[in-house]
C-alpha positions as CSV (number, residue, x, y, z in Angstrom):
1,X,-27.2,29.4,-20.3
2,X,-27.7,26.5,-17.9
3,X,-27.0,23.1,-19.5
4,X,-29.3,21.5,-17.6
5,X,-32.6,23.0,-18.5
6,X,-33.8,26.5,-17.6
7,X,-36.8,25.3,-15.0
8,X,-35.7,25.7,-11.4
9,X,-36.3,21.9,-10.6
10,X,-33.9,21.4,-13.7
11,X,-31.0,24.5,-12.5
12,X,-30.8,22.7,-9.0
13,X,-31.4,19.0,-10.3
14,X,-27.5,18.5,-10.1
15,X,-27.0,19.7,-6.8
16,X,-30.2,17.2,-5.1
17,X,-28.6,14.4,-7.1
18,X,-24.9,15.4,-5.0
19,X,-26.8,15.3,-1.1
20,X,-27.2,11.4,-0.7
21,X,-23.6,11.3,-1.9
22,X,-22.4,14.0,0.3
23,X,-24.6,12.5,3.4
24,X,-22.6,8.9,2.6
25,X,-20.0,10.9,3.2
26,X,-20.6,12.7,5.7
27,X,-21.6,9.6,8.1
28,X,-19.1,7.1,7.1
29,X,-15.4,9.9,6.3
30,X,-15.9,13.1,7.8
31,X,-17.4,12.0,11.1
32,X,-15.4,9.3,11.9
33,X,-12.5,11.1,11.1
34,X,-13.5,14.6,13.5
35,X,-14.4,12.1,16.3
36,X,-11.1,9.9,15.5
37,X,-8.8,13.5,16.4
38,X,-11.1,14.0,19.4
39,X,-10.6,10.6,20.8
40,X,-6.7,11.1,20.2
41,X,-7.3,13.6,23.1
42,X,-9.0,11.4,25.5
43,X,-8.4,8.2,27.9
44,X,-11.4,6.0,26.7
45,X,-11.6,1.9,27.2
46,X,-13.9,1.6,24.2
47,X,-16.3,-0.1,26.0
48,X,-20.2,1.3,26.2
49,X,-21.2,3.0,29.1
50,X,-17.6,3.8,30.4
51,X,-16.4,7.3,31.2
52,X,-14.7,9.1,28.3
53,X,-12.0,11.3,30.0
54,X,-10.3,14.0,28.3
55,X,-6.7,14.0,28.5
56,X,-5.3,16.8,26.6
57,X,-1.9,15.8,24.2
58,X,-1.1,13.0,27.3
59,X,-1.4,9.7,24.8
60,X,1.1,11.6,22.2
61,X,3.7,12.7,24.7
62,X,3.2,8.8,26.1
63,X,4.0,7.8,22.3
64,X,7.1,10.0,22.0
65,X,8.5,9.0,25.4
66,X,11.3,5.8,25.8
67,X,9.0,4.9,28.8
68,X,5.7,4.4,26.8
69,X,4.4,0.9,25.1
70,X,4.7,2.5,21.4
71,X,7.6,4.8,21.7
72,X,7.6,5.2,17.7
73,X,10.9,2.8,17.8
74,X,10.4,-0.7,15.9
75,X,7.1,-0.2,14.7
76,X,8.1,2.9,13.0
77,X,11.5,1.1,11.9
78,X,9.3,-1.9,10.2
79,X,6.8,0.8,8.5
80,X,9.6,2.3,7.1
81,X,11.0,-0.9,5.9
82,X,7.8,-2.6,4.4
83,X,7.2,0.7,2.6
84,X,10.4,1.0,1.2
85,X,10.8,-2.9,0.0
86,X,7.7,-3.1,-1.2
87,X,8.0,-0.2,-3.2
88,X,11.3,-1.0,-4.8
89,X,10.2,-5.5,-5.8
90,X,6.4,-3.8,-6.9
91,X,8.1,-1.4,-9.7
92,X,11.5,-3.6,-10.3
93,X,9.5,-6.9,-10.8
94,X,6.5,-4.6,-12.1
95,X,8.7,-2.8,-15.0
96,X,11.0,-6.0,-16.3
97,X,7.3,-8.0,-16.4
98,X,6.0,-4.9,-18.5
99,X,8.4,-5.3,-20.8
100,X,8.5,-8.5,-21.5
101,X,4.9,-8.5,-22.2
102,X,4.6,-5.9,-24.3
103,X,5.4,-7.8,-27.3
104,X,2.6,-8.7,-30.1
105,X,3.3,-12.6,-29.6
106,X,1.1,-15.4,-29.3
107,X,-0.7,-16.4,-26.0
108,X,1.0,-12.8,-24.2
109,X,-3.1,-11.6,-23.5
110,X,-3.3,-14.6,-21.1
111,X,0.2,-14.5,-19.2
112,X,-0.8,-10.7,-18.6
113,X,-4.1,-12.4,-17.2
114,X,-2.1,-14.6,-14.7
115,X,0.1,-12.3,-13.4
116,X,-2.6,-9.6,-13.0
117,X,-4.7,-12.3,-10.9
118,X,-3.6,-11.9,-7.6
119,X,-5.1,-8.3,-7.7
120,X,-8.4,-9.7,-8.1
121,X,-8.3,-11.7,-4.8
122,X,-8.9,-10.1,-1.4
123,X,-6.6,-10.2,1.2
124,X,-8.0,-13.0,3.4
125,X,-7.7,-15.6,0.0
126,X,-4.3,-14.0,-0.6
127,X,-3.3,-14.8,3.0
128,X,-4.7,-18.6,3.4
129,X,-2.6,-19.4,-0.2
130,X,0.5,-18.3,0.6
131,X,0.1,-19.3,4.7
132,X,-0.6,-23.2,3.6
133,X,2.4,-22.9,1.0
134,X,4.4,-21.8,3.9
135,X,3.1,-24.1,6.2
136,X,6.1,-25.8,8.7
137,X,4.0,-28.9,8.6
138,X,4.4,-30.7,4.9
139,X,3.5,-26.9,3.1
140,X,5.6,-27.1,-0.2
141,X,7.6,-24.2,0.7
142,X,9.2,-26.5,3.7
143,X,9.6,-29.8,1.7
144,X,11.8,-27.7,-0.9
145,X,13.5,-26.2,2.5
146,X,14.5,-29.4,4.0
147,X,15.6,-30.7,0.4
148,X,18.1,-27.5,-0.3
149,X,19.2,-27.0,3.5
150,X,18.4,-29.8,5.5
151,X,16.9,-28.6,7.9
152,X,13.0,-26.6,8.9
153,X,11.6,-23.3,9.3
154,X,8.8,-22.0,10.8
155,X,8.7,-19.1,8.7
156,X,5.5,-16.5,9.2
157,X,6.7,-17.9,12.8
158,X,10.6,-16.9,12.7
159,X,11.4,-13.6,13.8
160,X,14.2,-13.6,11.2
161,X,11.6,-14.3,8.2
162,X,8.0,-13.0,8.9
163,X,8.6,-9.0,8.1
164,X,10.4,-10.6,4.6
165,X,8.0,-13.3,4.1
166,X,5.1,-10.4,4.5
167,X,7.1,-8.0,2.1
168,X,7.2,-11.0,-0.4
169,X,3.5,-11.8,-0.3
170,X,1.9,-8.0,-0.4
171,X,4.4,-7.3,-3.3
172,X,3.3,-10.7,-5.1
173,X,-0.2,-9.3,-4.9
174,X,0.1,-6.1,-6.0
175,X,3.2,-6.2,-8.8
176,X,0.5,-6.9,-11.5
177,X,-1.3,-3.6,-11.4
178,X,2.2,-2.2,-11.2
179,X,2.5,-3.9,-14.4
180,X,-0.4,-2.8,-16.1
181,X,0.1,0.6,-15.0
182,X,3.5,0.6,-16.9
183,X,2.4,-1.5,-19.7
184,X,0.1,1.8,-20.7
185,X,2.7,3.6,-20.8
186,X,5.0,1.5,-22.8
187,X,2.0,1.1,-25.3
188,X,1.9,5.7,-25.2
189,X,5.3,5.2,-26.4
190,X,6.0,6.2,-30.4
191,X,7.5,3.5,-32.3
192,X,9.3,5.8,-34.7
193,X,11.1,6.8,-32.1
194,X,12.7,2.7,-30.9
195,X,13.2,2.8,-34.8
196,X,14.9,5.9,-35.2
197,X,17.6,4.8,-32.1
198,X,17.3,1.3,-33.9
199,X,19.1,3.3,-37.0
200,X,21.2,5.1,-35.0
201,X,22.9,1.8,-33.6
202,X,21.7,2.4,-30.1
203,X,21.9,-0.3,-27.3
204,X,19.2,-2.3,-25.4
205,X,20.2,-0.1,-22.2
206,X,20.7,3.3,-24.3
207,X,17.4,2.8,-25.7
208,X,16.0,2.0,-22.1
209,X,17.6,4.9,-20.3
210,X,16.8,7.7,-23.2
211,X,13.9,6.4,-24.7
212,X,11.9,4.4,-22.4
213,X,12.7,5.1,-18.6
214,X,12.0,9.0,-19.1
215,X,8.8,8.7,-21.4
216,X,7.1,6.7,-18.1
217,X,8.0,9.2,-16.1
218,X,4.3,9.7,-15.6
219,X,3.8,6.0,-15.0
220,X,6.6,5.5,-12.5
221,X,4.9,8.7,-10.9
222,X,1.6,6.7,-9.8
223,X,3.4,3.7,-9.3
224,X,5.5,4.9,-7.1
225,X,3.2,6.8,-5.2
226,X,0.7,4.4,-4.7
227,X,2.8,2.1,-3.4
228,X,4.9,4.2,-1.1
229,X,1.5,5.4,0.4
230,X,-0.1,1.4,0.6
231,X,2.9,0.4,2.2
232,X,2.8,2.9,4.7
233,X,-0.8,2.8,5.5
234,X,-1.2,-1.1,5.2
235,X,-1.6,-3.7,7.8
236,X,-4.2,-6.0,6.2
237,X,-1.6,-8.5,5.0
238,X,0.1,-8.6,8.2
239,X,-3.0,-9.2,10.0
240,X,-3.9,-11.6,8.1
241,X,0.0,-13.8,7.7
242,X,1.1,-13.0,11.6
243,X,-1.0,-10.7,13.4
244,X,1.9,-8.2,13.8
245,X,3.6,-11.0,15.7
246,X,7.2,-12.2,15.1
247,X,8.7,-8.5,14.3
248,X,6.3,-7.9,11.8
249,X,4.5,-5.2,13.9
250,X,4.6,-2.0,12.2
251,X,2.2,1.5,12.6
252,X,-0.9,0.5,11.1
253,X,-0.8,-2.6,12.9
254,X,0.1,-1.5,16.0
255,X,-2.9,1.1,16.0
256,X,-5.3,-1.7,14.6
257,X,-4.9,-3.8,17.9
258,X,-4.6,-1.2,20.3
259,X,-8.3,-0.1,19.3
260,X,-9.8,-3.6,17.9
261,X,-7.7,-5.9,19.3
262,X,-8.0,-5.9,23.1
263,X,-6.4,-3.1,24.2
264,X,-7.8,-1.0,27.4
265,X,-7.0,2.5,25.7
266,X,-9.0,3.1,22.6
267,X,-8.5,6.8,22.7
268,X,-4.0,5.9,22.8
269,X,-5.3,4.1,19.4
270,X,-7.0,6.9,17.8
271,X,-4.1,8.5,18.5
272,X,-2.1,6.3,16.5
273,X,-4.4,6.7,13.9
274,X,-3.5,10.4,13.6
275,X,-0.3,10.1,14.0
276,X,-0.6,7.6,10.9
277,X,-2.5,9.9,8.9
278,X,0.2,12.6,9.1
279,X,2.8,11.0,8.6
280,X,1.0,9.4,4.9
281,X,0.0,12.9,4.0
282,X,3.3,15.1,4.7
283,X,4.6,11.6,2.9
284,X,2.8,12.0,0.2
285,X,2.6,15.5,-0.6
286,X,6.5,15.2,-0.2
287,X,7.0,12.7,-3.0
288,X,4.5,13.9,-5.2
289,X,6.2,17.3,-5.5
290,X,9.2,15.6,-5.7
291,X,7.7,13.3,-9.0
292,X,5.9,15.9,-10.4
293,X,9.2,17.6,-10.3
294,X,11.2,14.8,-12.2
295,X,8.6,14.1,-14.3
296,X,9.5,18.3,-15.6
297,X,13.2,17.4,-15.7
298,X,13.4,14.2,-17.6
């Protein structure tokens, strides 16, 4: 029996209603993507009218070589890094806010508000904020600078800063919808079972580490994926804060201006873009099998 009506019109009504979606996605995913692998293989300036010359694996053996402008040494090193560190301040800060919050007190609705703000806001508004409260001339951050060290910094402009500055910022932005996320799963939790440890004379951090910590197993699972994958693939907040300079160039940003940002070889940049692309997915089907994993044993 067909559920949606036994005319033909009505049998193939759901599949008509699926081919403008599938045409959206045919123009603006899949054929971007096919011609983004070709391009990988080619020596192409980008502009209109010039020659596109196929080049075979050339732009990924001038990637992997010490000789060539990427060389998959720093920018690597920092997409490693800003992954990593924003991963670990998103779920730290993410998890001890959920907690706190997930109290029945007075008022709690509107500090869950606040901190869940900044996800609201799109990069560019995210970036002017924090780039005039960082600014070296009278921003905040540099009057309480001066007042604590005595002396200035320039930092989105400091080579020792930026990359931490950048970390700070995209982890300020996101670390409320890390705390919602666990903040479900804290709400999942039975309360029988907080009173039965409760009777039991259980600790704070006996009752966090048997209780709590492996019931969000499947919260720490998206949270942690999500933001290893956005830190890997992101560049938005760096282009915005620095523009990948002062040692805050990493993958994504290094393929964004060698195809959109003046660079002669927009087929080395679609190469980039692959070379992005796997590394996310063996990435990410890496640590989801790992989480789904732990989620089983905990």
């Amino acid at each position: 029996m067909n559920p949606f009506g036994r005319r033909g019109y009505q049998r193939w009504s759901p599949a008509i209603w699926m081919i403008p979606g599938c045409l959206l996605f045919l123009a603006f995913k899949l054929y971007p993507s096919i011609f983004t692998a070709y391009y990988s293989l080619t020596e192409y300036s980008g502009m209109p009218g010039t020659p596109v010359t196929f080049v075979g694996l050339q732009n990924y053996k001038s990637a992997f070589s010490l000789g060539g402008w990427f060389s998959l040494g720093p920018e690597l090193e920092r997409t490693v890094i800003f992954a990593v560190s924003v991963t670990l301040v998103q779920n730290i800060v993410g998890l001890c806010l959920a907690l706190i919050f997930n109290r029945k007190v007075r008022g709690v609705s509107a500090y869950r508000l606040m901190i869940f703000f900044p996800q609201v806001l799109s990069v560019v508004v995210i970036g002017m904020i924090w780039t005039l409260m960082f600014s070296p001339i009278g921003g905040p951050v540099q009057l309480i600078w001066k007042g604590l060290l005595g002396h200035t910094s320039s930092f989105f402009g400091s080579y020792s800063l930026a990359l931490w500055l950048v970390i700070f910022v995209q982890s300020w932005h996101f670390t409320g919808f890390t705390m919602l996320i666990y903040l479900a799963g804290l709400q999942t939790i039975p309360v029988e079972l907080y009173e039965a440890a409760k009777v039991d004379g259980a600790g704070a951090w006996r009752v966090f580490r048997d209780i709590t910590w492996p019931l969000l197993a499947s919260s720490a699972t998206v949270n942690i994926f999500l933001s290893v994958i956005g830190g890997l693939g992101d560049y938005a907040m760096i282009y915005v804060l620095t523009d990948g300079n002062f040692g805050t160039m990493n993958l994504g940003m290094a393929m964004f201006s060698q195809t959109f940002g003046g660079g002669d070889n927009f087929g080395f940049g679609a190469m980039l873009q692959m070379l992005q692309f796997g590394m996310v997915l063996v990435v990410g089907i890496l640590l989801l099998w790992y989480l789904r994993r732990r989620e089983v044993q905990l």
